[in-house]
ZAMARGU-4260 file (C-alpha; in steps of 0.2 Angstrom, whole numbers, plus 5000, padded with zeros to 4 digits):
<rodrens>
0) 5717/6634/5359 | 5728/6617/5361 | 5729/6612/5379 | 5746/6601/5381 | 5745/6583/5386
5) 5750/6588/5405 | 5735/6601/5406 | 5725/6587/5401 | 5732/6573/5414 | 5730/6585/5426
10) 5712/6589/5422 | 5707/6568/5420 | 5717/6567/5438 | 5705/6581/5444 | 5692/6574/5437
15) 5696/6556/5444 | 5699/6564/5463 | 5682/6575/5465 | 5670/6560/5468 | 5682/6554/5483
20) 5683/6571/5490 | 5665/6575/5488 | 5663/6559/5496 | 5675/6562/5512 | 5668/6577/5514
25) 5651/6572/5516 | 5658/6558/5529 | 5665/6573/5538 | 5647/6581/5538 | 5638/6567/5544
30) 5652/6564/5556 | 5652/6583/5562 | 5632/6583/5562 | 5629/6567/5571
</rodrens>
């Protein structure tokens, strides 16, 4: 199976995005917890 070029922007934008939400939402946790 070929995934089109867009499916694979989206998935390297994903991709690109999760370490900055993983990272606010640990700030939130240690925000919340604190």
């Amino acid at each position: 199976m070929h995934c089109p070029l867009f499916c694979s922007v989206l998935i390297l934008d994903y991709l690109l995005r999760l370490p900055e939400l993983l990272r606010a939402c640990w700030w939130m946790v240690e925000v919340w917890l604190a």
